[in-house]
Short mmCIF file of the C-alpha atoms (twelve columns), coordinates in Angstrom:
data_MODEL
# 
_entry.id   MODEL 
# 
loop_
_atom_site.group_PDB 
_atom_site.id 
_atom_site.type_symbol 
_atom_site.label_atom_id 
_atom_site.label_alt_id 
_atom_site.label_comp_id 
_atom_site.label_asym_id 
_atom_site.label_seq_id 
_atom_site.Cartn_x 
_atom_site.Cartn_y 
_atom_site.Cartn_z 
_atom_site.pdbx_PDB_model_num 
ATOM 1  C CA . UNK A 1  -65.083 -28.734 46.794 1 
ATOM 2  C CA . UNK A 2  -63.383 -25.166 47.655 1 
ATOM 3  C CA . UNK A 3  -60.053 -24.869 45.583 1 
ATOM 4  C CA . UNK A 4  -57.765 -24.965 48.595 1 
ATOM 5  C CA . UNK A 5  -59.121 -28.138 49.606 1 
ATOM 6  C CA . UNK A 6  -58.037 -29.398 46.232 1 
ATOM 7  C CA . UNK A 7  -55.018 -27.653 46.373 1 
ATOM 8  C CA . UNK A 8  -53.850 -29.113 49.724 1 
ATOM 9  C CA . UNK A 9  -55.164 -32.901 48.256 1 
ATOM 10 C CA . UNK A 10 -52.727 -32.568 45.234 1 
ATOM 11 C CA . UNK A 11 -50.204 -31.437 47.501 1 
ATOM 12 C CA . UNK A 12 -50.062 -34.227 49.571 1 
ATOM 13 C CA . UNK A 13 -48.977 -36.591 46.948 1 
ATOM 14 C CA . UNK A 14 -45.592 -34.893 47.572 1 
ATOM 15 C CA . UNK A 15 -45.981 -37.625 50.599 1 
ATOM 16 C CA . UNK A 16 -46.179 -40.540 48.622 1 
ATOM 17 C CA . UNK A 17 -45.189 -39.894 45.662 1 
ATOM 18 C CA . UNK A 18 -41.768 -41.311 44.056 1 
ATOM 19 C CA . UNK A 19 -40.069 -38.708 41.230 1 
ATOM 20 C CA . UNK A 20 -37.359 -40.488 41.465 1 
ATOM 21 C CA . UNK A 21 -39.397 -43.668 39.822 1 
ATOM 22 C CA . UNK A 22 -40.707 -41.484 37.075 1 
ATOM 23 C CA . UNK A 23 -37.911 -40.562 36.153 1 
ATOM 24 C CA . UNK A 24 -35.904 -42.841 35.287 1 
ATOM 25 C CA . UNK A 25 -38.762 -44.289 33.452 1 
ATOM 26 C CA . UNK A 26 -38.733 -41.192 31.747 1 
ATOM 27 C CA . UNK A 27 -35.035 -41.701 31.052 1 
ATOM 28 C CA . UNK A 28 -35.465 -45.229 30.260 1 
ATOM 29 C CA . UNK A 29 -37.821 -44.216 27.204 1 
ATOM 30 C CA . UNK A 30 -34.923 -41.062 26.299 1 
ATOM 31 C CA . UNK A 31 -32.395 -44.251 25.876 1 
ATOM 32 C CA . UNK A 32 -34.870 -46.595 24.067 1 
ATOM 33 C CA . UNK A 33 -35.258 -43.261 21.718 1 
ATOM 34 C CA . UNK A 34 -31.491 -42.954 21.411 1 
ATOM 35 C CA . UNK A 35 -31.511 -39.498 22.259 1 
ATOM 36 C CA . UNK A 36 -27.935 -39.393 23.270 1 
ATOM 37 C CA . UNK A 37 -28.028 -36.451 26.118 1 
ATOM 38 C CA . UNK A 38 -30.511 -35.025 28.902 1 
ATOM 39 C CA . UNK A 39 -30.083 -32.714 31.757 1 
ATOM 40 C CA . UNK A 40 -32.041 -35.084 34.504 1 
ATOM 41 C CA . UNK A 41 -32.575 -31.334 35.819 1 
ATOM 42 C CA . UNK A 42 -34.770 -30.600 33.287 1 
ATOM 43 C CA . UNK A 43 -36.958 -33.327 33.869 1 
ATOM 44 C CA . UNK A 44 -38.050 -32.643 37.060 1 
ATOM 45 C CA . UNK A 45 -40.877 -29.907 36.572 1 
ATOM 46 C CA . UNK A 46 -42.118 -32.446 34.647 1 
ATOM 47 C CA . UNK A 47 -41.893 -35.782 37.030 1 
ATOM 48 C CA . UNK A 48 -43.272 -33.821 40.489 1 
ATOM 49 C CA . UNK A 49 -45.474 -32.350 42.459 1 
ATOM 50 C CA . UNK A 50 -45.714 -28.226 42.299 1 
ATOM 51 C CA . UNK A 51 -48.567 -26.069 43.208 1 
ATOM 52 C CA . UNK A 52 -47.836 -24.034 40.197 1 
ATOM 53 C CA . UNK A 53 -48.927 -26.795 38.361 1 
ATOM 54 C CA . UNK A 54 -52.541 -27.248 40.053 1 
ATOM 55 C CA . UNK A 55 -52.886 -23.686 40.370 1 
ATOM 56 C CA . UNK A 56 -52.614 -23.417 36.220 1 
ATOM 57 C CA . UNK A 57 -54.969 -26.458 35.446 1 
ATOM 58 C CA . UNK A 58 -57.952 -24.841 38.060 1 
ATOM 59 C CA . UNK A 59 -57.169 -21.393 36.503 1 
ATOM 60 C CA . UNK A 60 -57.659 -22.981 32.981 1 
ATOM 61 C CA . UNK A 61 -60.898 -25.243 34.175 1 
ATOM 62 C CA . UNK A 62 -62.236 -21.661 35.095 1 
ATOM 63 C CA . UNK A 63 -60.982 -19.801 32.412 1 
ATOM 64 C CA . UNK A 64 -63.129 -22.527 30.203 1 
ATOM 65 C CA . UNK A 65 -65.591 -24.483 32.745 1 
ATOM 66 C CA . UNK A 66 -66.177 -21.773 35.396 1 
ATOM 67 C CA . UNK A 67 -65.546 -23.882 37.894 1 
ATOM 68 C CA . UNK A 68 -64.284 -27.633 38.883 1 
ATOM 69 C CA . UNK A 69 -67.897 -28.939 39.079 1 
ATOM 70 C CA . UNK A 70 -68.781 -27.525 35.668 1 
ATOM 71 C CA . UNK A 71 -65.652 -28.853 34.184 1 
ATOM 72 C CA . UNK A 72 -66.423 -32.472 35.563 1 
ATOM 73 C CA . UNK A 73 -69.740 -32.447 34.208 1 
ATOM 74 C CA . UNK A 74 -69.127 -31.208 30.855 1 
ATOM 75 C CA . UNK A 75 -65.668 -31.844 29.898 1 
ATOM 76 C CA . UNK A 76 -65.429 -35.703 31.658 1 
ATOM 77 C CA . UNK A 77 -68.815 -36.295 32.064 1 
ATOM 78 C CA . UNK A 78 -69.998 -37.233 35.124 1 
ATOM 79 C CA . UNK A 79 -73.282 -36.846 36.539 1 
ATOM 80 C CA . UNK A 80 -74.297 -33.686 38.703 1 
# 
């Protein structure tokens, strides 16, 4: 599957996808911790959808796999 084409897949879970829900699960664990203060701003790179953050995981498959294919194969393995 060409990169783009996985690129655009990821990105469409911006359609579907709640960050709202995460977090305040997120938050939810932060209380049951006790930590007593968050900036809910903070959270967000980590509860949604960015391209950065596809574009960094298939740089680092490639950096280590070569490519996607590779990666599934030898790092999760599935069949080729």
């Amino acid at each position: 599957m060409p990169r783009e084409t996985i690129i655009e897949d990821y990105m469409l879970t911006l359609e579907h996808y709640d960050s709202d829900k995460l977090i305040a699960i997120v938050e939810g664990h932060l209380r049951k911790a006790n930590v007593e203060s968050w900036d809910r701003d903070w959270l967000m790179p980590y509860c949604s959808v960015h391209q950065d953050n596809i574009v960094a995981f298939l740089d680092a498959i490639e950096a280590s796999y070569g490519d996607v294919k590779n990666y599934l194969i030898s790092a999760l393995g599935f069949s080729g």
